[in-house]
Each structure stands twice: as structure tokens, then as C-alpha cells.
Phi, psi and omega in degrees: 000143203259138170232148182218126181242135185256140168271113177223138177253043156234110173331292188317313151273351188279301180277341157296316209273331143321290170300070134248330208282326177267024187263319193256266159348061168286342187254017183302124145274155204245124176240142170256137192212150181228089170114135160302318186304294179303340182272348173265015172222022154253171189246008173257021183262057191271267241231045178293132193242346187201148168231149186244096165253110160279112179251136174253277199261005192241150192275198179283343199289285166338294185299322189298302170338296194293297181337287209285314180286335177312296203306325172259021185253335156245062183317325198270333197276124210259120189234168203244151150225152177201121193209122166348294271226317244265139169221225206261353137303332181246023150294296187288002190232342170290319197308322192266332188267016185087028186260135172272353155189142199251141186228158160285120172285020126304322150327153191269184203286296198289030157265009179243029164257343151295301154353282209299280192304322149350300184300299242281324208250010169088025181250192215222144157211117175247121169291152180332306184292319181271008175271315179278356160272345169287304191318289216284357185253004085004288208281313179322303182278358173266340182267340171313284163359281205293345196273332183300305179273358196273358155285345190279353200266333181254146192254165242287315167286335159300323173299294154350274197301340187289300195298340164260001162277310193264037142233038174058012176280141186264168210314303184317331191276328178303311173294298195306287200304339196252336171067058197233161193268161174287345209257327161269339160307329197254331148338287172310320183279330177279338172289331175318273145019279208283306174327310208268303225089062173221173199206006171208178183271320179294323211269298185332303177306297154342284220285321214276328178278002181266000164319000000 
């Protein structure tokens, strides 16, 4: 028999998440704990195989806190979080503190019984909404990345000719001043172009203040 204990610090969740858990887990054993306070002073965790921490009300310092005393008074238990509150950082930072899988309360409960079985056969489970706040918070930082580096890419005259495009000077005024033919100047400006992957002077501009 498998035993699982939930931490929860609001009764209201705490029990639903129980009745959902013996509805399908009868052969379960169930332990309820209400609270960081009660799990360090309780004496029933020898042998805990998975834990469900339900966060409401607690902060975050507080949520982190219980997570790191969990993993380390349960080192072997494969733990759940599941909080109202989670969006893709404080996902990516249960994930680095051991939790093995995180759901969103906004999900109906029986998306943590998928969870559950997920954790349970020793794979990772992050739900859809928070997986697709990650992705994109993900994506988000490789085009930042790329925007960071993609001027470094041009070379001393391209960069010049760049830095008088996205301050609005037009291709005539850039050759008289660079004392260059326009006809090279517009040369320059498609190499520019091809270099960053733009297709205008504002996306230029993007890329060139992201430096």
C-alpha cells in the first residue's frame, strides 16, 4: 500500500483534494496535514511515497520554505504542488527546488489525478496552462537573446549605416554625410536587413535598442 500525504494551509482545498484522492485510490493510504506547522510536528511521515502540497494563502518565501523542508525530511517522495497563484517562474523555481509536478488551481481537481499518475510512474507533469506560460516564457527569452546579439553580427560600416536608419535619416542624407553613393548606402541597408532577419526600419530598431 502506497501512502500519500497532503499539506494543504486551506481546509477547503485540502478536502476536496482528499475526497477526490480516495475516490479513485482506495487502496491508498491518505495522511491530511493542515499547514507547515502540523507537518513539523507531526510523526506520521516514515514512509511517505508522494506528497500534494496545496498553497492558498501562503506566501511565497512560505511556499518555498515548506517545499525544501518537505524534500528534506522526504528525501524518497515525489512531490506535487498545486497553487492558485503559479504561473511560468514560480513553476521553473518548484521544478529547481524538487517538486515533481506543478497544476494550476485554476484546473478542475481532475486534471491532478493525471498528474498524480504522471508523477507517480516517475515522469514530470506540468499542466497545459502552465506549460504554455513557460514555453512562451521560454520563447520570449531566446528572441530577447537573439536581439541582444544580433547587432554584434554587423560590421563597423554596417552598424554606422544602421544607427543612421533607425534615427530616421533618409538613404540621401546618409550617403552625403558617410560621403558615399546612395546606391551604396541602399546596399548596405538590405545587407543590414538580411543580417538581423528584419524587414523594416521599426523591427531595426527593435533589434538595435536591445543591445
Amino acid at each position: 500500500m502506497s501512502t500519500i500525504l497532503i499539506i494543504d494551509d486551506w481546509a477547503l482545498v485540502g478536502g476536496a483534494i482528499a475526497a477526490l484522492l480516495e475516490t479513485h485510490y482506495k487502496d491508498e493510504y491518505l495522511i491530511e496535514l493542515r499547514g507547515t506547522k502540523e507537518f513539523l510536528s507531526s510523526k506520521k511521515f516514515q514512509e511517505i511515497d508522494l506528497v500534494v502540497l496545496g498553497f492558498c494563502e501562503l506566501t511565497e518565501n512560505e511556499k518555498f520554505d515548506l517545499l525544501r523542508v518537505v524534500k528534506l525530511k522526504l528525501p524518497a517522495a515525489r512531490v506535487i504542488v498545486y497553487d492558485r497563484q503559479a504561473d511560468a517562474s514560480t513553476t521553473l523555481s518548484y521544478l529547481r527546488s524538487g517538486a515533481n509536478g506543478c497544476l494550476c488551481q485554476s484546473k478542475i481537481l481532475i486534471d491532478l489525478i493525471k498528474c498524480l499518475e504522471t508523477v507517480w510512474r516517475g515522469d514530470y507533469y506540468v499542466d497545459s496552462e502552465l506549460l504554455y506560460s513557460l514555453l512562451g516564457k521560454f520563447q520570449k527569452g531566446q528572441r530577447s537573446y537573439k536581439n541582444k546579439h544580433a547587432s554584434r553580427r554587423l560590421s563597423p560600416r554596417q552598424h554606422e549605416v544602421a544607427l543612421c536608419l533607425i534615427r530616421g535619416m533618409k538613404t540621401s542624407f546618409i550617403a552625403e554625410s558617410l560621403g558615399l553613393q546612395r546606391s551604396t548606402i541602399s546596399t548596405v541597408k538590405t545587407n543590414i536587413f538580411t543580417k538581423l532577419g528584419v524587414n523594416n526600419i521599426l523591427k531595426l530598431k527593435e533589434v538595435m535598442e536591445s543591445r
